[in-house]
C-alpha positions as CSV (number, residue, x, y, z in Angstrom):
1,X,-9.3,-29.2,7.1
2,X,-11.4,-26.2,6.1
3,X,-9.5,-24.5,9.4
4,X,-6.4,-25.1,7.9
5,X,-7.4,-24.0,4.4
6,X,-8.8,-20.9,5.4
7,X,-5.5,-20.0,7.6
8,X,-3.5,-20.6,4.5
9,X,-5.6,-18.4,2.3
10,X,-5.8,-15.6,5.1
11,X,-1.7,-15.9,5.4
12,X,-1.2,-16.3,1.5
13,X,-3.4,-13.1,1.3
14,X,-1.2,-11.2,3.5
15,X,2.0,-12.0,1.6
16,X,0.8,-11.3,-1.5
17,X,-0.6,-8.0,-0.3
18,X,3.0,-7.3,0.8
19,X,4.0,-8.2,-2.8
20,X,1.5,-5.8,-4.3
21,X,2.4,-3.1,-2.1
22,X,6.9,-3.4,-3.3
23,X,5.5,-3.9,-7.0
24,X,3.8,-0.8,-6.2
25,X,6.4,0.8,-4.6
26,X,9.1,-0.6,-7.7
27,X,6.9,0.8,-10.4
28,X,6.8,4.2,-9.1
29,X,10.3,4.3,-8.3
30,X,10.6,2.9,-12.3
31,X,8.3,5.7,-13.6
32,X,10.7,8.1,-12.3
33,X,13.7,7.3,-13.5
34,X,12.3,6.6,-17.0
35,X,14.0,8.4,-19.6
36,X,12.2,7.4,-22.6
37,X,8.6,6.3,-23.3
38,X,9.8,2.9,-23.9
39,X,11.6,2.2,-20.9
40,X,8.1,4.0,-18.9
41,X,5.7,1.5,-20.4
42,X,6.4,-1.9,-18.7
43,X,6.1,0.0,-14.9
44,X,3.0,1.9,-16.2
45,X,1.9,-1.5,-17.4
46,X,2.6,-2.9,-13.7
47,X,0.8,-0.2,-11.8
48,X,-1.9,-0.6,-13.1
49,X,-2.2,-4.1,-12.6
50,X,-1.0,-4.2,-8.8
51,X,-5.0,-2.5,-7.6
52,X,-6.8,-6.0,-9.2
53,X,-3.5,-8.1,-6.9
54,X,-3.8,-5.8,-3.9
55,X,-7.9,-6.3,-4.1
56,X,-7.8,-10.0,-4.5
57,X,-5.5,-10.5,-1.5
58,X,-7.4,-7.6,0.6
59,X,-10.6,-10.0,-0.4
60,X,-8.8,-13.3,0.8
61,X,-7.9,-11.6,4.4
62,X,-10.7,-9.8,4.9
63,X,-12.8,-13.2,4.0
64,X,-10.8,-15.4,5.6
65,X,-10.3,-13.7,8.8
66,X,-13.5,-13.0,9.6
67,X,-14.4,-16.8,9.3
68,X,-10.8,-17.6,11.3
69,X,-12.1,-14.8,14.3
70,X,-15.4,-16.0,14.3
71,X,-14.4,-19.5,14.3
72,X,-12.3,-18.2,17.5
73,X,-14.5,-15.7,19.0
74,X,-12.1,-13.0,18.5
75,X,-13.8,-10.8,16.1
76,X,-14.1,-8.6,19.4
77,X,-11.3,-8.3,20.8
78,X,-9.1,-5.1,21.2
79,X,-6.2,-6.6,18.9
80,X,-8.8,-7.3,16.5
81,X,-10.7,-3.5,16.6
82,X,-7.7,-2.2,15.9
83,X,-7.0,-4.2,13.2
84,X,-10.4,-2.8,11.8
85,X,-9.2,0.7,12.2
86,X,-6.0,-0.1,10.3
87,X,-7.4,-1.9,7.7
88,X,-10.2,1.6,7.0
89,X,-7.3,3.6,7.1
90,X,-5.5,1.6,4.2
91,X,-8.4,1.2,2.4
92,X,-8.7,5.6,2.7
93,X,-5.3,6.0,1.6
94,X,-5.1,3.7,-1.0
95,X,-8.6,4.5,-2.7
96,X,-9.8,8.2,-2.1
97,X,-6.6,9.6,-1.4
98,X,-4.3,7.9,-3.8
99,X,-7.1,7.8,-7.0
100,X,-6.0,11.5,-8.1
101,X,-2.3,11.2,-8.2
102,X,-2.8,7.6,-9.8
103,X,-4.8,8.8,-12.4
104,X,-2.9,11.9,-12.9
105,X,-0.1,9.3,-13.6
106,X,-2.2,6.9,-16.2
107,X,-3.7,10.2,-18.1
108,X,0.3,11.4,-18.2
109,X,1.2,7.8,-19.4
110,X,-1.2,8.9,-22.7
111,X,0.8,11.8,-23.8
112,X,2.5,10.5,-27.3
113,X,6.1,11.5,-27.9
114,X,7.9,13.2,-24.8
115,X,5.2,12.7,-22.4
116,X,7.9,10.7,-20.2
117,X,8.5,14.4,-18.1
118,X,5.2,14.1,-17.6
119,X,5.1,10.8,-16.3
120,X,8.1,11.3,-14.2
121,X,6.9,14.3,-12.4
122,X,3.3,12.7,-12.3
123,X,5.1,9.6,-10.4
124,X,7.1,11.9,-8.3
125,X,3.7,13.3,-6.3
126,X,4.6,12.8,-3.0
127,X,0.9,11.4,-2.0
128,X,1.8,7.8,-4.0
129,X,4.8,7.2,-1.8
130,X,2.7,8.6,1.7
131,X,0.2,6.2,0.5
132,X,2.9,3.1,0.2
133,X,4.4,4.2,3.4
134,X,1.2,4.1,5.4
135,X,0.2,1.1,3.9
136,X,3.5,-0.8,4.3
137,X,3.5,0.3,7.7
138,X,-0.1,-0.4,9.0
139,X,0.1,-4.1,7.1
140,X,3.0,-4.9,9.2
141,X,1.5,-3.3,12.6
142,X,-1.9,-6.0,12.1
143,X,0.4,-8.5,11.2
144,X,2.1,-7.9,14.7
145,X,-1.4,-7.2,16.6
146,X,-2.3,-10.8,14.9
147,X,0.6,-12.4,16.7
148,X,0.4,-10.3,20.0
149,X,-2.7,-10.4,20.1
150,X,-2.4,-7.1,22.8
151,X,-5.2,-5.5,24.8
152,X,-6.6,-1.9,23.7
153,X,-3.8,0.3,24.9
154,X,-1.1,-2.1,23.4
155,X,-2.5,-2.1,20.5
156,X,-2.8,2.0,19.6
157,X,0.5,1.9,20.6
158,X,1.3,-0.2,18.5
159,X,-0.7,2.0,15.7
160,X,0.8,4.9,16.9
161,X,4.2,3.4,16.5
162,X,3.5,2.5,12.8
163,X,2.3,6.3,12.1
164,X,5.2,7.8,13.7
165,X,7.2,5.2,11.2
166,X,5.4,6.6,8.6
167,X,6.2,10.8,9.0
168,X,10.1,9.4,9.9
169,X,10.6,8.3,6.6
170,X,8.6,10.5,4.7
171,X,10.6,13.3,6.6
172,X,13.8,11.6,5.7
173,X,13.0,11.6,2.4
174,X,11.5,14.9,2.0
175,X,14.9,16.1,2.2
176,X,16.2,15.2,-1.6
177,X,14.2,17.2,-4.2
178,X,13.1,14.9,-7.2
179,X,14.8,15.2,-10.5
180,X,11.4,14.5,-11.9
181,X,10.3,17.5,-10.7
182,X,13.3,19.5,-11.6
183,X,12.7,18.8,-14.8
184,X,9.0,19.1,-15.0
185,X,9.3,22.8,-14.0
């Protein structure tokens, strides 16, 4: 029963990290098409409650997947090492990389009156949406490794795979300048 429990909380944990990660990836995409202050405030407001989600469910899959691997005797296993890697990588990109632009984006959220340019070209720094992507990305690739369950070389293929995901569409989307920006300048 505790097995079963603990499976549930690790897969629950994965979902709703997924469901942090398009709240995330809503809000900013909210932020910059805000016109008025008004319409900014409910996706500031959800910002900057997606970090306490996205930490709860990191907490719940990190917990329970440690007890599920050890339970296993996996915890050492290629798959599972480069699980490790992926997760440090997310944890880099959404903490010490990602902490400037999203506080650049809650101190622009305090400007009274027209402080909506602000938050719109604030929203528009391209490091939130590299973070998202790399995220995104890298959750999916440990959700694959979890199933596959690959040796060593599979699995930083399958790492390599989600990186080279990750510059394609931030390439793709490099292409359209931001109106945010525009505006800002």
């Amino acid at each position: 029963m505790i097995a079963s429990l603990t499976l549930f909380a690790h897969i629950v944990g994965m979902l709703t990290l997924f469901v942090g990660l398009g709240l995330e990836w809503a809000s900013v995409n909210g932020l910059q098409r805000s016109s008025t202050r008004e319409q900014a405030l409910p996706w500031l407001r959800l910002v900057t409650m997606v970090p306490r989600v996205s930490g709860i469910a990191v907490a719940a899959i990190v917990l329970s997947g440690f007890y599920l691997g050890a339970r296993v005797g996996v915890l050492g296993n290629d798959w599972m090492r480069a699980s490790y890697g992926a997760l440090l990588l997310m944890a880099i990109v959404s903490g010490p990389v990602s902490r400037s632009p999203m506080r650049a984006l809650k101190l622009a959220a305090g400007v009274p009156a027209d402080g909506t340019v602000a938050v719109r070209a604030a929203a528009a720094n391209p490091i939130l949406r590299l973070s998202l992507r790399i995220r995104f990305a890298f959750g999916l690739a440990i959700v694959f490794l979890m199933i596959a369950k690959p040796a060593a070389g599979e699995s930083l293929l399958v790492l390599a795979l989600a990186a080279m995901a990750t510059i394609a569409t931030s390439l793709t989307r490099r292409a359209t300048r931001s109106t945010a920006v525009e505006g800002y300048r």
